[in-house]
C-alpha positions in Angstrom: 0.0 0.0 0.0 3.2 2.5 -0.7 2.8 3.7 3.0 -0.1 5.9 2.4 -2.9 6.9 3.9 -6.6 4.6 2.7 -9.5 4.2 3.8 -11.8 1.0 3.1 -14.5 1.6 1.2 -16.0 -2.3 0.9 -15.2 -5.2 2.4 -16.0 -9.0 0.6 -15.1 -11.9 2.4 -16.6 -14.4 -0.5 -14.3 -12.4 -2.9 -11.5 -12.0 -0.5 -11.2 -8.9 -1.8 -11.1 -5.0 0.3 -12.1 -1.7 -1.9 -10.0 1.2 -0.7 -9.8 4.6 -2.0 -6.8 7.1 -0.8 -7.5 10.3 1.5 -5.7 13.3 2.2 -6.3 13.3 5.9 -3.3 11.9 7.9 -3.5 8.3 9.2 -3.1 6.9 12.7 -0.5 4.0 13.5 -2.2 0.5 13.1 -3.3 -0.6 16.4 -5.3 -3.1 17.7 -9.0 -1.6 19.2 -10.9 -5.0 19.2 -10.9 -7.1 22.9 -8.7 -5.6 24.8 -7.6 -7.7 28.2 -9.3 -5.6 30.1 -7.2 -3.4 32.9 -7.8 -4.4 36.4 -10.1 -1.6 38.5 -7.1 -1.8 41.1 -4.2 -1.0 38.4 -6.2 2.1 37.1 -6.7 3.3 40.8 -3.0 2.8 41.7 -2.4 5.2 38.6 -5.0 7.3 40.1 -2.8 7.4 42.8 0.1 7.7 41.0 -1.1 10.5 39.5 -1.9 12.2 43.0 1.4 11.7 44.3 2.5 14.1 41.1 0.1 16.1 42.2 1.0 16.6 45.5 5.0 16.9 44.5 4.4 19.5 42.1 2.3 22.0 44.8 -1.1 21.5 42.5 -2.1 19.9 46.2 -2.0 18.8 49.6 -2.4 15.1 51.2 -0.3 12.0 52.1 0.3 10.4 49.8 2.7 7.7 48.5 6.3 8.9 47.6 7.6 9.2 43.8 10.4 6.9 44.8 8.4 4.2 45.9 7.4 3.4 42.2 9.7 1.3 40.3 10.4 4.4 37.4 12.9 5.2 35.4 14.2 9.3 35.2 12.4 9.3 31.1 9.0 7.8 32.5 9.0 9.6 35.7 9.8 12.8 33.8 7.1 11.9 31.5 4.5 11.6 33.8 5.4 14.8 35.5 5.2 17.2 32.4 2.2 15.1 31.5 0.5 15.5 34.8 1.5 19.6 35.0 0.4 20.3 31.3 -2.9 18.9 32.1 -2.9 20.9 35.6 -1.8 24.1 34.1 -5.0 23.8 31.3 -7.6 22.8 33.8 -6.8 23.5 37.3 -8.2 19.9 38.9 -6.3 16.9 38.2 -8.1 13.2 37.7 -7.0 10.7 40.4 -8.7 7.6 42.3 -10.4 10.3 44.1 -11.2 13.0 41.8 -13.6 12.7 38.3 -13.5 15.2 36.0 -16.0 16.2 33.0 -15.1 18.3 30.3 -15.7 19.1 26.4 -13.4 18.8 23.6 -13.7 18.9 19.9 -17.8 18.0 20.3 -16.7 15.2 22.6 -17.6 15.3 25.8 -14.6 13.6 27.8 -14.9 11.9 31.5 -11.6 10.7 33.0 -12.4 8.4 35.8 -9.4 5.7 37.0 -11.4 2.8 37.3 -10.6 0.5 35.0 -12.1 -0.9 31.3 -15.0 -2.8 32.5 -16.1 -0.3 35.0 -15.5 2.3 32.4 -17.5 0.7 30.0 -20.8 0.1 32.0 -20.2 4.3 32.7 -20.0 5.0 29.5 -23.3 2.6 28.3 -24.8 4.5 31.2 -24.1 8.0 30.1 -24.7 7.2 26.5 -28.4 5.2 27.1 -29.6 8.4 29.2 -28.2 10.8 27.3 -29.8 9.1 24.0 -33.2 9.5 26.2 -34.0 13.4 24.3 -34.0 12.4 20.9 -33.4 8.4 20.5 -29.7 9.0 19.5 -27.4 6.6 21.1 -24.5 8.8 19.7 -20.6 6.9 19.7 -18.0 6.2 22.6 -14.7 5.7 22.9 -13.6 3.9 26.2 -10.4 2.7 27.7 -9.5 2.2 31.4 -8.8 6.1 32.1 -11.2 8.2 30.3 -14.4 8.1 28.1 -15.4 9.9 25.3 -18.7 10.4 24.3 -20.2 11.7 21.4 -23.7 11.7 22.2 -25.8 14.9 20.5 -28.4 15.9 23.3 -26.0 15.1 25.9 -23.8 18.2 28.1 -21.1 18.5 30.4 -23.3 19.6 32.9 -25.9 16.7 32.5 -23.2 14.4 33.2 -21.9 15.9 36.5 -25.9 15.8 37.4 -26.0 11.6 36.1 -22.8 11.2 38.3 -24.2 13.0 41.5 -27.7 12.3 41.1 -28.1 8.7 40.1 -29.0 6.2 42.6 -26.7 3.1 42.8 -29.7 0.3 42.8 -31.1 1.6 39.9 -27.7 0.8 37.7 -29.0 -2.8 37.2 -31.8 -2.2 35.9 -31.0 0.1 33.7 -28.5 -1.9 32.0 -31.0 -4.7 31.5 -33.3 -2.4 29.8 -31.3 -1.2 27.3 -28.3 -3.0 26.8 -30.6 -5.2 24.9 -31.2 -2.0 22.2 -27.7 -1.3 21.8 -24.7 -2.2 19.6 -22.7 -4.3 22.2 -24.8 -6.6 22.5 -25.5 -7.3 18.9 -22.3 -9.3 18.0 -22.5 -11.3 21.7 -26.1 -12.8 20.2 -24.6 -13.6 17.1 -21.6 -15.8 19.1 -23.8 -17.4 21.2 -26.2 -17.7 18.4 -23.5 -20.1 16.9 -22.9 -21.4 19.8 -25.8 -23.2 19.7 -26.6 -24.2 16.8 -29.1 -21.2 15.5 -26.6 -19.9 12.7 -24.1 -21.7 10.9 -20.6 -21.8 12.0 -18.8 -19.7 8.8 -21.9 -17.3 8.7 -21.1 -13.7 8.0 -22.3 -11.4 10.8 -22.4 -8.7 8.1 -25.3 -10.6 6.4 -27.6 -11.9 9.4 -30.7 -9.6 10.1 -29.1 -8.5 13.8 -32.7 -6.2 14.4 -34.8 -10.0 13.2 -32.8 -12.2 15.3 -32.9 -9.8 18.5 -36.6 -9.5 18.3 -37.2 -13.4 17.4 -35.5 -14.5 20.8 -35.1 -11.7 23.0 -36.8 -13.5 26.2 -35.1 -16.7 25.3 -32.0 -18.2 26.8 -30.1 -16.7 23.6 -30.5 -13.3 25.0 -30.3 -13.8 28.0 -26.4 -16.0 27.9 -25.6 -12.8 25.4 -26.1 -10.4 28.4 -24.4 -12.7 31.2 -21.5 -13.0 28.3 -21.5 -9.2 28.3 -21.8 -8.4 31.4 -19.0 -10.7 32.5 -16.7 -10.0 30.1 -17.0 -6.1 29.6 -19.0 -4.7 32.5 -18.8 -4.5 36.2 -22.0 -3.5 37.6 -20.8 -3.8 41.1 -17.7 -1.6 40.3 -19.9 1.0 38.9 -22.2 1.3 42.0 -19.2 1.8 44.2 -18.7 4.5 42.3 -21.6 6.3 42.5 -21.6 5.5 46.2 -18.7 6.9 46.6 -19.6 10.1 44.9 -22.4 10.5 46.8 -21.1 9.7 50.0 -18.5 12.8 48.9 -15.7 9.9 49.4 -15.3 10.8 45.1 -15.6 14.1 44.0 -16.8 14.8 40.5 -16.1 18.1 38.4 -16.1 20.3 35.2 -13.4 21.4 34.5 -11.9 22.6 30.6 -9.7 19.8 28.8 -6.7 19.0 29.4 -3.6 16.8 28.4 -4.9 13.5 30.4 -8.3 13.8 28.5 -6.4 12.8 25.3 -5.8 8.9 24.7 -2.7 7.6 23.7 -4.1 5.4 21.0 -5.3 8.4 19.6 -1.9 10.1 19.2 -1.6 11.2 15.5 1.2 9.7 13.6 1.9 10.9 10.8 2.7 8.7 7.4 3.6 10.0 4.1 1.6 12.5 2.2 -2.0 10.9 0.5 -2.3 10.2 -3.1 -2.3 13.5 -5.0 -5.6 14.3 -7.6 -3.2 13.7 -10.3 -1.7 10.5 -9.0 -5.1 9.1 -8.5 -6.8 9.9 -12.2 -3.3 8.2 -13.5 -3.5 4.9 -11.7 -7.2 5.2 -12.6 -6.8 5.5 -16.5 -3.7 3.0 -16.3 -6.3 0.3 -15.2 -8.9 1.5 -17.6 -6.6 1.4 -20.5 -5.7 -1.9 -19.3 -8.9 -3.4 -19.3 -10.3 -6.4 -21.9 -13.6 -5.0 -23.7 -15.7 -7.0 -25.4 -17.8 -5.8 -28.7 -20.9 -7.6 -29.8 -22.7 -6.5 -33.1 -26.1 -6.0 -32.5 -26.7 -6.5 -36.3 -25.1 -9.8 -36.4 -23.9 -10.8 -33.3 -20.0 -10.9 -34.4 -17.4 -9.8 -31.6 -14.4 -8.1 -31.0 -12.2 -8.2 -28.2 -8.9 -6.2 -27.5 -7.7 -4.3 -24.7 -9.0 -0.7 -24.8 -6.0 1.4 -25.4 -6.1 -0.2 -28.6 -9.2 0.8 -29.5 -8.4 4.1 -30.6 -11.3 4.4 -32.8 -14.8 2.1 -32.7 -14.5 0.9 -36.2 -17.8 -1.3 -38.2 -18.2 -4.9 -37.2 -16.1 -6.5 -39.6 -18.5 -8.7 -40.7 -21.6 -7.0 -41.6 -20.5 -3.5 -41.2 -23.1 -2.6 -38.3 -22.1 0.4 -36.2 -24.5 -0.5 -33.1 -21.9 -2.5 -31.2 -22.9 -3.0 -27.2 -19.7 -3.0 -25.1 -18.7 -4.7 -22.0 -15.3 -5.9 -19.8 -14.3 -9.2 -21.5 -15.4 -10.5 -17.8 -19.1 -9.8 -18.3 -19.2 -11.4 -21.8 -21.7 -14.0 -20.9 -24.2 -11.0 -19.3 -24.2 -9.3 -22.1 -25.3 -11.7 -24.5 -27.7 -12.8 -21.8 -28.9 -9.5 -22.0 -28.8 -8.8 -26.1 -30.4 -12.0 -26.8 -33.6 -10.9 -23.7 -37.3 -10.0 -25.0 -37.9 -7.9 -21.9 -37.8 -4.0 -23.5 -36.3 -2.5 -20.5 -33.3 -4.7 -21.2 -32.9 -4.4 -24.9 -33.2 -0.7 -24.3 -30.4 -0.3 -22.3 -28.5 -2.5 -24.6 -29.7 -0.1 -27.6 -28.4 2.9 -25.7 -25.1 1.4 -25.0 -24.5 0.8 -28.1 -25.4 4.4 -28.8 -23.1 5.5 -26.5 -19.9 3.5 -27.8 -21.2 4.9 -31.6 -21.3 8.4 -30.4 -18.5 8.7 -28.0 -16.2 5.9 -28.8 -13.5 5.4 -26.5 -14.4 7.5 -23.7 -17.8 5.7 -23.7 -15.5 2.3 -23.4 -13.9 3.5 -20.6 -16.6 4.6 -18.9 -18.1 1.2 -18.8 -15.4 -0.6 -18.1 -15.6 1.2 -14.4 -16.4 -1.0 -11.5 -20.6 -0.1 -10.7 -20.6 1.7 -14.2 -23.7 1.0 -16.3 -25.9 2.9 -18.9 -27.8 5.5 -17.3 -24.3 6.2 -15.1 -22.1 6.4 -18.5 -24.9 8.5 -19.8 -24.6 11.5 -17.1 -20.5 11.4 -17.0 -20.7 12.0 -21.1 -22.9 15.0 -21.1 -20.0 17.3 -20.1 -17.9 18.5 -23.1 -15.9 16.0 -24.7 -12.4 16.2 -24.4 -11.5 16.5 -21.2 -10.2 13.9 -20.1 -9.0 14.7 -16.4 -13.1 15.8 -16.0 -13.9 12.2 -17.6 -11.8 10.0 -15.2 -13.0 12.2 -12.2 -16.4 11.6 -12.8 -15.5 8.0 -13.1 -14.2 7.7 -10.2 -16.3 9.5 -7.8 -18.8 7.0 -9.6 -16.7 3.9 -8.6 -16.6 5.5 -4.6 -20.1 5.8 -5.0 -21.0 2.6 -6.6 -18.6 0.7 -3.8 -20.5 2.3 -1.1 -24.0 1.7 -1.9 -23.3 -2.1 -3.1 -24.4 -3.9 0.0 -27.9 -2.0 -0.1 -28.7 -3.6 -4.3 -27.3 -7.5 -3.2 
């Protein structure tokens, strides 16, 4: 992939084959986001700590607390941890420990740095995100690890999650995961494994292609749903960590505050990297017309069904059909011979019709109407709205085809 920056369009296991187009935004280094071991609730609080006995060294505040020499650090990390710590101190004035929550707003996220651990975390964050989604049905996005959570949820403030924090009652955390756990995304590929598991769908099926909504509604109630949300629930949640929490904050033993953003709100997996430059506009029309050009076409006489075949950079000119010297010649890739005879040889008018206009095209605009078919998703009617523009220009011809291949790729699971 030259090191560059892509994005994937479409993805076809039955193929084994990935679309991907090139962008010009920068890309992040590869890392894994799937399932994570989680990070124990005690390691996160020890950092918590950690992160107070920073605190408390660098005069941001008072307490006993455990001494920077205990921990086993080296001068780089130790130093790290101190300018990380003070940048984040200096931007907001309250720093996140085992003791201390923090809300704040960055970019349109809104960002919660709590120390307690992945599973913990993750319940918070399903919290936050089902209540928040309560104004206008939106379940927004969320982005959890074992320090912080960033939500992206439309209706949902700064301010309204201090009050969630302060206000919620402990014994009602249950329940509310029960209720709607069940309407969210998490639990969506669980049902599919335990699904599997026992027997309901085959072994090599394709998550992608099962009806997630169908099979949700057909057994929630059954034991399906039910192992889904005991798999969930003990591998990515801790209910019981989460309403020691909110004990704690109420009790005042955990103090929760809004503060502006700052340096520990940012995750490390989301550290920018940058790799080389994207695929210029010019770059991209050359690869594109390099595989057009290198394309097989096929030309079948509508007159007398003779055929031609030949890659297209050698079809300067559409010449006659060399054996009855008909000029309405269909054209396909030499890969879709066998559809279109299947579709010159069928009675049904809306077929023959667009075979009549393809051959209209390649008659009137000869090679550029070649390589416009010979784009992946291209047909007829999409040929027929590139070639209106004046004839010519070819950087405007393989930009059109192009953005008609992006849009073809993305819309190709919806016409399966």
């Amino acid at each position: 992939m030259a090191g560059r920056t892509w994005q994937i369009v479409d993805a076809d296991p039955d193929q084994e084959e990935i679309l991907v187009i090139p962008i010009k935004d920068s890309g992040e280094v590869p890392v894994w986001s799937g399932e994570l071991p989680p990070v124990p609730m005690e390691i996160a609080m020890e950092v918590g700590k950690l992160r107070r006995s920073i605190a408390v060294a660098i005069g941001a505040m008072e307490g006993d607390v455990r001494d920077l020499s205990d921990y086993p650090l080296s001068d780089e990390a130790r130093n790290h941890l101190i300018s990380t710590v003070t940048e984040h101190y200096d931007s907001s004035g309250i720093i996140p420990d085992d003791k201390t929550v923090t809300v704040s707003e960055s970019d349109g996220a809104i960002i919660v740095n709590t120390c307690r651990g992945s599973r913990v975390n993750e319940t918070l964050g399903h919290f936050l995100q089902a209540m928040g989604s309560l104004k206008d049905g939106k379940m927004g996005r969320s982005t959890i690890d074992a320090y912080r959570i960033s939500l992206q949820v439309p209706s949902l403030t700064p301010s309204e999650v201090v009050s969630l924090l302060s206000g919620t009652s402990p014994s009602s955390i249950p329940s509310i995961m029960w209720m709607t756990i069940p309407n969210g995304r998490a639990i969506r590929w669980r049902v599919v494994q335990v699904a599997r598991k026992m027997g309901i769908l085959e072994k090599g099926t394709d998550p992608r292609k099962v009806n997630l909504e169908g099979l949700m509604q057909r057994y929630r109630g059954t034991p399906v749903i039910e192992e889904s949300l005991e798999k969930l629930f003990h591998e990515r949640m801790d209910i019981e960590g989460t309403q020691d929490l909110l004990r704690d904050i109420k009790n005042g033993d955990v103090r929760v505050h809004q503060t502006p953003p700052g340096r520990l709100g940012r995750s490390p997996r989301a550290e920018m990297d940058l790799l080389l430059p994207a695929w210029s506009d010019t770059e991209i029309r050359e690869r594109l017309e390099t595989r057009l050009l290198n394309e097989r076409a096929v030309l079948v006489c509508l007159n007398c069904g003779g055929k031609r075949r030949r890659r297209v950079e050698r079809i300067g000119v559409v010449e006659p059909c060399s054996s009855c010297g008909g000029t309405m010649q269909a054209c396909a890739p030499e890969r879709m011979e066998k559809m279109l005879l299947e579709r010159i040889g069928s009675t049904d008018q809306k077929v023959s019709g667009r075979v009549q206009r393809n051959a209209e095209l390649v008659k009137t605009h000869g090679q550029d109407a070649i390589l416009c078919l010979m784009g992946r998703g291209v047909g007829e009617d999409t040929a027929t709205r590139i070639l209106r523009g004046p004839p010519g220009d070819r950087v405007r011809l393989l930009r059109a085809i192009h953005n008609a291949e992006l849009q073809y790729a993305r819309t190709r699971p919806f016409w399966r």
